[in-house]
N, C-alpha and C positions, 0 to 999 in steps of 0.2 A: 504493500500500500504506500500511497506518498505519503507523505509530512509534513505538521503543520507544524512551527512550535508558538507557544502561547504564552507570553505575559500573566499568571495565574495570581489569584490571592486566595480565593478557596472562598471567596465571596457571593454572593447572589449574580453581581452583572456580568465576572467572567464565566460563572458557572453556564450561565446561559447562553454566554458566545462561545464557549466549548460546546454545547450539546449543539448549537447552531453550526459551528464548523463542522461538525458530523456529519449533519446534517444534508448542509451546501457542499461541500465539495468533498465528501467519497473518503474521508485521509485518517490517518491515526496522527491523533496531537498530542505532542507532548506540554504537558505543564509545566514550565519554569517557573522558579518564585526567588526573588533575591532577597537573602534577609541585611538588608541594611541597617533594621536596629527599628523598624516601624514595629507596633503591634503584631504578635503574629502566632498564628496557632496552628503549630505544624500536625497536628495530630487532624485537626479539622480540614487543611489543605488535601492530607494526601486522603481523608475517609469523602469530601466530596466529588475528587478526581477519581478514584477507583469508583464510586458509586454511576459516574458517567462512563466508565470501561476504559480510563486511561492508563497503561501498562506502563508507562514511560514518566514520574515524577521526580525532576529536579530541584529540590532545596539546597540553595547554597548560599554561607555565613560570608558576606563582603565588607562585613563593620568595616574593620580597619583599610582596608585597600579602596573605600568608600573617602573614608577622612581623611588617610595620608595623601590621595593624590586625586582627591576632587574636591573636598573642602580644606584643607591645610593652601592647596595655590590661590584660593577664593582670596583667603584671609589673608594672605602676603600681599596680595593686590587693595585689600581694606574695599572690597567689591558689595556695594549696595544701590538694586536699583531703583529709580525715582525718588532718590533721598534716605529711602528705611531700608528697603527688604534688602534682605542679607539672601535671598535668591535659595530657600531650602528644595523648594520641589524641581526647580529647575536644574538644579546643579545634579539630581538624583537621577534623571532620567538616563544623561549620556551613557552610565554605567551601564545599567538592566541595557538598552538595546544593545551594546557593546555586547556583553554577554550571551544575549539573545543569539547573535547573530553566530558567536562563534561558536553555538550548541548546533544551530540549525546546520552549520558546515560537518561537523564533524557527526552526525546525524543524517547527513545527507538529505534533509528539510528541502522541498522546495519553494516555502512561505513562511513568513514570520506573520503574529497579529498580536494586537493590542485592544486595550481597551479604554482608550481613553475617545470622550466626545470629541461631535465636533463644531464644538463654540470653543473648545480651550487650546492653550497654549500646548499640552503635554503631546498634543495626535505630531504637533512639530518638533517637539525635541526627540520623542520616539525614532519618527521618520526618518529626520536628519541624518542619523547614529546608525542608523540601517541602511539607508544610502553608502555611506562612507566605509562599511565594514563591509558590507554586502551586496553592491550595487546590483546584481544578477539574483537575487534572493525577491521574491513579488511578496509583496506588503498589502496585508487584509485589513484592513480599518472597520469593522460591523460598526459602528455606530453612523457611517456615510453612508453606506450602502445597504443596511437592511429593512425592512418594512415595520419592526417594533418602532415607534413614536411618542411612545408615553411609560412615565413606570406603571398603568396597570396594564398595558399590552405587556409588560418585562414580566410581571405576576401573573397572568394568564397564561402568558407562557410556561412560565415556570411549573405553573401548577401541573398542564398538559405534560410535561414530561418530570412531574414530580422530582424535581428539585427544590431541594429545602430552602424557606422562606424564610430567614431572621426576625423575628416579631415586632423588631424596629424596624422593617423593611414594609408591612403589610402596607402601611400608608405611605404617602410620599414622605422619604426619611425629612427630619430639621435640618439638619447642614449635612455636607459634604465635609470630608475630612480623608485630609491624608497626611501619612506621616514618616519617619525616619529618625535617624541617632541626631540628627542636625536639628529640625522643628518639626515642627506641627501646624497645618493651616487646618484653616475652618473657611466655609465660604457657604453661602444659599441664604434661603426662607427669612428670620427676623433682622438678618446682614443686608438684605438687598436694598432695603429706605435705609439711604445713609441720616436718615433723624436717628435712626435706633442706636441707642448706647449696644455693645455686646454683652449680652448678657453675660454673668458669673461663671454660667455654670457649662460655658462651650471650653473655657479656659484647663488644658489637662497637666501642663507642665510647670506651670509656675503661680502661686497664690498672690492676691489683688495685694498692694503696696498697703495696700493700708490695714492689711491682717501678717503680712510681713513682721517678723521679731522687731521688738522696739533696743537690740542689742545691733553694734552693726554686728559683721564676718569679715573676718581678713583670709587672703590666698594669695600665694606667691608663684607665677606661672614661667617657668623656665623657657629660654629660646639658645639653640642652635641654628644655625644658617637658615633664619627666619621661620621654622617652625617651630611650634611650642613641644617639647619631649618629657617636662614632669613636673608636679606639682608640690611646690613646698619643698623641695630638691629632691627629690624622692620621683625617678625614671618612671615611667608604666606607656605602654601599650598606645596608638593613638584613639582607639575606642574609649578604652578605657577613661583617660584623658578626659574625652567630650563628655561622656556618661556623669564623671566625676563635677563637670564643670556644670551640667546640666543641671544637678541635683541640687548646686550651693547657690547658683544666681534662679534656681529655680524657687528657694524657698523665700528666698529676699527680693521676691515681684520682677526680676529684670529679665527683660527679652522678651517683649509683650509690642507689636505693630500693629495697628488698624488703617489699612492702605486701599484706597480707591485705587485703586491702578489701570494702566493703559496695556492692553492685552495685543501679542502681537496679530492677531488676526483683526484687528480692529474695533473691540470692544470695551465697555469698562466692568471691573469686574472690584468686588470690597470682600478682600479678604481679611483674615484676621493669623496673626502669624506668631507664636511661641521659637523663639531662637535664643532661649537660657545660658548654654556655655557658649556658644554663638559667638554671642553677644560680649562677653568678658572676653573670647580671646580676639574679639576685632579693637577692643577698647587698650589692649594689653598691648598688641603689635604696633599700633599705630606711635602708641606712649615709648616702646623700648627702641624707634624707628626715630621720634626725634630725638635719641640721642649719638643712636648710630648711624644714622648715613645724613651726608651732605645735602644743603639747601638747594641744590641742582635736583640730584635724584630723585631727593620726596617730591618735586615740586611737577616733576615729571610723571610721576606715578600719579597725583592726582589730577592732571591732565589726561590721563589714557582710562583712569579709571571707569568713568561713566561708560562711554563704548566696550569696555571689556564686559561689565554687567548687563549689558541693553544685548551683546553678542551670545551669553549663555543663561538670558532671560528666552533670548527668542530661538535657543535652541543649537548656537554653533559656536557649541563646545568643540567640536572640531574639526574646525575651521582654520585656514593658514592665517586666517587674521588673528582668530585667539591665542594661534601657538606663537607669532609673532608680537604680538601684546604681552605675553607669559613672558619674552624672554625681555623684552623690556623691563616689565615689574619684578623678575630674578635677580638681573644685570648683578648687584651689590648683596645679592642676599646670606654670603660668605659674611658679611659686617655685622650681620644682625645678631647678638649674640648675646646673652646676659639674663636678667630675672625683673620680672615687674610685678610690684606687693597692690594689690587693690585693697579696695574699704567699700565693702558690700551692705547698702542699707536702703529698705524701702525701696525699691526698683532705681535704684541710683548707685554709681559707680562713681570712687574716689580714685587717682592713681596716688 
C-alpha cells in the first residue's frame, strides 16, 4: 500500500483526518507525534491510532534539540514579533515538518498531511518545511480540500465512524490552545471582542501578578557563547533549563502577552500567549549583551531583528534569508559569556 504520514496528537481533529485519509486515498498512515514538551498522553495517542488500524506509530522526545537549536538562536537574536510575541508556535513548527519529512523518506511515504486550518498561519510554516526537505513529497492539507465545514459536520463524522469524542469537544470547544516546553497560546470565542479582559482561568503557566508571592525570587542564568547552559552555576540539560525557568517566572506572573496580531495570510487574529522562562532568558541575554559586545554589533542586531521575527513568524525558518540573518546575529556570539542575577517579583523582572 502507499503512505501517508501524518502530523498526529491522538486528538478529535486528527483522529478524523486519519480515518479521512483512509478513506480518500487507499494508503496506510503513519502517525507521527513530536513531543516537544506540549501536553501529551502517549498512552491515549497510540490506543486512538490502533483503534483506526494504524500499525505504524511514531512518538518521538525532541525537548532538547527543540530549544538548543530553534529556541536558544531565537533568543541570541532577542526575536519578538510586532513588539511582544516571542514567536512560541511558530518557531515549533519548522521542527515537526523537518521531521515529518525525513520519516516519510525513509518510509518510503509518498505524502505528508497536517492538520492545521486554513485561516492560520501554521498550514504555512508546515508547508514551507516540507517544500525544502521534500520538494517531490505531495502535501494533503484536509482542512482546504475536504467537505466537513463546521465542528458538528467534525462530530457527525466522528460519531459515523465512532471515534471518540472528548466531552469538551461535544460543543464548539472555548478556545483553541496549543502548546510546547516554550509557551502556550490560547486564541477563539471570549478573545475574539478585543473589549474582553482574558479571562483567569484560560491562563495555565503562570498565576495573575497580583496573586504572585509578595516575596521577590532571585536566579542566576549562566551564558556561554551566547546560550544560556545553567542555573545558579549549576550545568543541566537545555530542557531542563526552560522547564526550570518556566516554573520560577511562572509562579511570579511573568510571561503573560495579549497581542492582536497581523496574521501572514492577511488577517487579524488576538491571541493570548504564556512565554514564562521565555521570557527571563530574552530579558537575561539582552542585559549580559550590553556588557559584552560592542555598540556596532548590538546596534546591528537590533536593526535585523524585526525581519528575522516577521521571517519565522510567517514560516521561513528556512530560508537563505534567515540563515543569512542567523549569521549576522552569531557574528560575536564567542563574546557573550558570563552570568546575569535577576529579581523576580509580580510579573516584573529586575537585572
Amino acid at each position: 500500500m502507499k503512505k501517508i504520514v501524518l502530523a498526529y496528537s491522538g486528538g478529535l481533529d486528527t483522529s478524523i483526518i486519519l480515518r479521512w485519509l483512509q478513506e480518500n486515498y487507499n494508503a496506510e498512515i503513519i502517525a507521527y507525534t513530536s513531543d516537544i514538551g506540549q501536553v501529551l498522553d502517549k498512552k491515549k495517542i497510540i490506543k486512538n491510532a490502533k483503534r483506526l488500524g494504524v500499525k505504524k506509530i511514531i512518538i518521538e522526545n525532541l525537548k532538547n534539540i527543540f530549544v538548543k537549536d530553534y529556541v536558544f538562536p531565537m533568543i541570541r537574536a532577542h526575536a519578538v514579533y510586532e513588539g511582544v510575541y516571542l514567536l512560541g508556535t511558530s518557531i515549533a513548527r519548522p521542527l515537526i515538518a523537518k521531521r515529518q519529512i525525513e520519516i516519510a523518506k525513509k518510509f518510503k511515504a509518498f505524502a505528508v498531511s497536517h492538520g492545521a486550518t486554513g485561516k492560520g498561519n501554521d498550514q504555512v510554516r508546515f508547508e514551507l518545511g516540507y517544500h525544502y526537505f521534500g520538494p517531490k513529497i505531495k502535501i494533503i492539507a484536509p482542512w482546504r480540500i475536504w467537505k466537513l465545514k463546521s465542528r458538528t459536520d467534525l462530530i457527525n463524522y466522528a460519531k459515523k465512524y465512532k471515534i471518540e469524542i472528548p466531552k469538551d469537544k461535544k460543543g464548539a470547544p472555548p478556545f483553541s490552545v496549543d502548546d510546547n516546553l516554550f509557551h502556550t497560546s490560547t486564541e477563539g470565542k471570549a478573545l475574539e471582542n478585543p473589549k474582553n479582559f482574558a479571562p483567569e482561568f484560560i491562563f495555565q503557566r503562570t498565576i495573575s501578578p497580583e496573586k504572585a508571592p509578595n516575596k521577590p525570587s532571585f536566579v542566576t542564568i549562566n551564558f556561554k557563547n551566547g546560550d544560556p547552559y545553567g542555573i545558579n552555576g549549576k550545568k543541566t540539560s537545555p530542557a531542563k533549563l526552560l522547564e526550570k525557568l518556566n516554573q520560577l517566572a511562572g509562579k511570579n506572573g511573568i510571561g503573560r502577552v495579549d497581542l492582536v496580531e497581523n496574521r501572514f495570510i492577511g488577517i487579524k487574529s488576538r491571541g493570548v500567549y504564556e512565554t514564562p522562562g521565555g521570557t527571563l532568558l530574552l530579558h537575561a541575554h539582552r542585559a549580559i549583551e550590553t556588557v559584552t559586545l560592542d555598540k556596532k554589533t548590538m546596534h546591528k542586531k537590533d536593526e535585523v531583528m524585526p525581519r528575522y521575527a516577521e521571517l519565522i513568524y510567517n514560516g521561513y525558518w528556512f530560508s537563505k534569508e534567515r540563515f543569512k540573518l542567523q549569521r549576522v546575529i552569531d557574528d560575536k556570539r564567542n563574546k557573550v559569556n558570563g552570568s546575569v542575577k535577576l529579581k523576580l517579583y509580580k510579573g516584573n523582572i529586575t537585572i
